[in-house]
N, C-alpha and C positions, 0 to 999 in steps of 0.2 A: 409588539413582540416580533424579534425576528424570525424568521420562517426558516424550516429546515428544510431538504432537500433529501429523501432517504431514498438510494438507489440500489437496487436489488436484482442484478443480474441473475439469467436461470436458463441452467444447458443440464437437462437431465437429473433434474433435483426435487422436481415437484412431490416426490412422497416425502419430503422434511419442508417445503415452503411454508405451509399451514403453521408450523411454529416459529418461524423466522417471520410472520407476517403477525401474527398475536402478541408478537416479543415489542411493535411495533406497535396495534392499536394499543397497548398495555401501560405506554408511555403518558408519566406522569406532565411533560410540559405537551400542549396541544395545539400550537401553531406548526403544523409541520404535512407535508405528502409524502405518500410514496409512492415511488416510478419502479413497477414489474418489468424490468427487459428479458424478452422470451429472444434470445438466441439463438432460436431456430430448433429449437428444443422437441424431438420426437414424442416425448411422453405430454402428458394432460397438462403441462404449465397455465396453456392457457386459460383452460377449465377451473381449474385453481381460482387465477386471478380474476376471472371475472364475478367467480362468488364472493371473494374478499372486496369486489367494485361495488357491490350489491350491500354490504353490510357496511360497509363508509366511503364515501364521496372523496375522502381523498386519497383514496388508492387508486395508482391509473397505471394503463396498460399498455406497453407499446410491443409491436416485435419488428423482431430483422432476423434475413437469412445468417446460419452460420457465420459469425464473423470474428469471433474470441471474447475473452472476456473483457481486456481493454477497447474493443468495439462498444461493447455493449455498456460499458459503462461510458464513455465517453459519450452514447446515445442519450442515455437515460440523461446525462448530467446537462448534454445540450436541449434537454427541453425543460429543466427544472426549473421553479420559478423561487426556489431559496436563496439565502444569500448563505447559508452554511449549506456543505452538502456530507452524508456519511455515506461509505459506500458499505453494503451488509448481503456479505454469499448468501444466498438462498437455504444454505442448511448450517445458519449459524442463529445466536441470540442474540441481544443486548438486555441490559437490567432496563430496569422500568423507570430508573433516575436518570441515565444516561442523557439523553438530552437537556431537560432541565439544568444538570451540572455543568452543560459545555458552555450553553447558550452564557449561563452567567458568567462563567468564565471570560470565555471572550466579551461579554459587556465590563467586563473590571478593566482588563488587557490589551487594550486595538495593539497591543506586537505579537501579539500571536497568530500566527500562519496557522499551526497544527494541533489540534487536544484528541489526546487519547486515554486511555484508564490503564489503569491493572484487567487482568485476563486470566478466564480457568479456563482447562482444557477440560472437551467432555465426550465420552463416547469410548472408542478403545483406550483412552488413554485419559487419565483425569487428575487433578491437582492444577494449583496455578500455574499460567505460563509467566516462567521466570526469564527476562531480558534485560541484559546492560541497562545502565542510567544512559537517557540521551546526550551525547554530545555530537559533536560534529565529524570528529575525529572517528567517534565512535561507530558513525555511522558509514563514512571511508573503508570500514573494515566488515560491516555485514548491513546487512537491517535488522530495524529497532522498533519497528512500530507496525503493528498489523494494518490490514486493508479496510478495519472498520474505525477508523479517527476523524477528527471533523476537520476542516477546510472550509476557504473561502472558493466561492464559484470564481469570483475575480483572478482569484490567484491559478486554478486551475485553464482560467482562457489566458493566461501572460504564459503559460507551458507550452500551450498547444494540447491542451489534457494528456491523458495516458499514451506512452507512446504502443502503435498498434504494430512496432516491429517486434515489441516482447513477447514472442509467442508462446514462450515455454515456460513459462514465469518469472519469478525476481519484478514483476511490473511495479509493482508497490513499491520495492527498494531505489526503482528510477524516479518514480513519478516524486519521494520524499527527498530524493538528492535534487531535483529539477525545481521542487518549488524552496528549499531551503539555502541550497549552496549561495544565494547573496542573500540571506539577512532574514533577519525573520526569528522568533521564537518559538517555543515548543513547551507546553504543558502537560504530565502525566498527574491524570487526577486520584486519587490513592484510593479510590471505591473502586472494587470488579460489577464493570460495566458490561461485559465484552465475554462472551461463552461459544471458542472454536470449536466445532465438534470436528473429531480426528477419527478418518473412515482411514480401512487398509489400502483405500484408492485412491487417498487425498493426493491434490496435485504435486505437493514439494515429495511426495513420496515417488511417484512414477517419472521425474524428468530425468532421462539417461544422460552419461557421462557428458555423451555429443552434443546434445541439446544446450546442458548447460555451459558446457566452454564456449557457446557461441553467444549467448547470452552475456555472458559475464565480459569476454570478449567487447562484445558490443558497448555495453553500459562503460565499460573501460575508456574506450575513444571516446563516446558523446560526451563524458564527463571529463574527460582528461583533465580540463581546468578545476575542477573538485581536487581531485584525488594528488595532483600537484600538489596543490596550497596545504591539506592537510599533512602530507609527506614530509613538507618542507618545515613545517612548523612545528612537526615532533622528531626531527632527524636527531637532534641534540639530545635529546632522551632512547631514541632508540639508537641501541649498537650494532644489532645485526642491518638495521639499514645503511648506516654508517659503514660497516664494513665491504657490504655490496655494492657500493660506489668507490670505496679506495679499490676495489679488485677490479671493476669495469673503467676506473680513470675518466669517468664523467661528472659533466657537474647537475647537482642532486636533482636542478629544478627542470634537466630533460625531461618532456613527455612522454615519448619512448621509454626513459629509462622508468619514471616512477609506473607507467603501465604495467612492464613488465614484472617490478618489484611487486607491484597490489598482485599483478594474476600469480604467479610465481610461489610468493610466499604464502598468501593464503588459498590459493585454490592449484596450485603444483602444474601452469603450464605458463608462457611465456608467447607473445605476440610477434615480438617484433626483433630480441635474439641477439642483435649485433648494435652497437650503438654508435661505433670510432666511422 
């Protein structure tokens, strides 16, 4: 059986980890560990996890100073010894099938890079979390897939793991353009596997305007090759992009221009401005 990799970052969360860590021994497939990365985390984390070390052998424990969360996962996942790895916030859940389903999954599938489920939200906010169907194009325009879906470890060392310039979030929406944009398939399994719990501090709620245009910004250039090919390939179907290329008199498959077209149209600012 192949072995999973469950990576459980933790900066100030320890009074939810106890159920993000039972969500995991509760799990019906059993070839699997899990790596507590303590972030530097002021509160009991550690305290925590060494009880959960105590109640099974394969929960293990690492920390590092403050370094973010793509540090920290990127830690956790360089010393895992799975060949799938899921990454799971410290104050989130998974079902108790969720592993067993992927695992099979990907033994039916060797094209699949990515499996994720359906998702309820729980806490302020509750009902399913409802998301586009994945496509590629689809994903050119936001993200599609939470931070807890399965992967190959292989796949995340041909990335370079998570990039640790995404400081403010969006990391996940990079890390799924970086292992997808050449090839690769993608399964959502129709069981709710996957239970966000949404706090009035959660991170997509606190990142200021500034923050994000730098982000989005960024992911912009390193992908530019993305966000071209998808551009280019639904120009003929869209008319307002069509039309924002007869008014700038370039031709579509500029990277400059399709940049500024993605930041522009969907997030209302613009890179780089002049194109002639």
């Amino acid at each position: 059986m192949a072995k999973v990799s469950i990576i459980v970052p933790c900066y100030n969360q320890a009074e939810y980890l106890d159920e993000a860590l039972q969500s995991v021994l509760d799990q019906t497939y059993n070839n699997w560990e899990c790596i507590i990365v303590n972030d530097g985390s002021p509160d009991n984390t550690e305290e925590i996890a060494k009880i959960w070390m105590v109640k099974d052998l394969r929960f293990k424990y690492l920390f590092q100073e403050n370094s973010g969360l793509c540090s920290a996962r990127n830690m956790g996942i360089s010393h895992a010894q799975g060949e799938f790895i899921l990454p799971l916030d410290a104050d989130d859940i998974i079902a108790k099938h969720y592993l067993n389903l992927a695992v099979q999954s990907f033994a039916k599938d060797n094209s699949l890079k990515v499996i994720y489920c359906r998702a309820e939200k729980f806490g302020i906010e509750t009902g399913l979390w409802e998301l586009p169907s994945f496509t590629l194009y689809n994903l050119s325009r936001n993200n599609l897939i939470f931070c807890s879906a399965f992967f190959k470890k292989k796949d995340w060392e041909l990335v370079g793991g998570y990039d640790i310039n995404m400081l403010y979030g969006w990391e996940d929406w990079e890390f799924w353009i970086a292992i997808l944009k050449n090839g690769g398939n993608v399964k959502q399994l129709n069981e709710v596997g996957f239970y966000y719990r949404i706090k009035s501090n959660s991170m997509l709620r606190i990142i200021n305007q500034e923050n994000e245009k730098k982000m989005l910004s960024y992911l912009s250039v390193k992908h530019a090759d993305f966000f071209v090919k998808q551009y280019g390939s639904f120009a003929s179907m869209n008319h307002a992009l069509m039309e924002e290329k007869n008014n700038n008199e370039v031709n579509l498959k500029s990277e400059k221009f399709v940049i500024d077209v993605f930041c522009k149209r969907f997030f209302g600012f613009t890179i780089f401005g002049k194109y002639r």
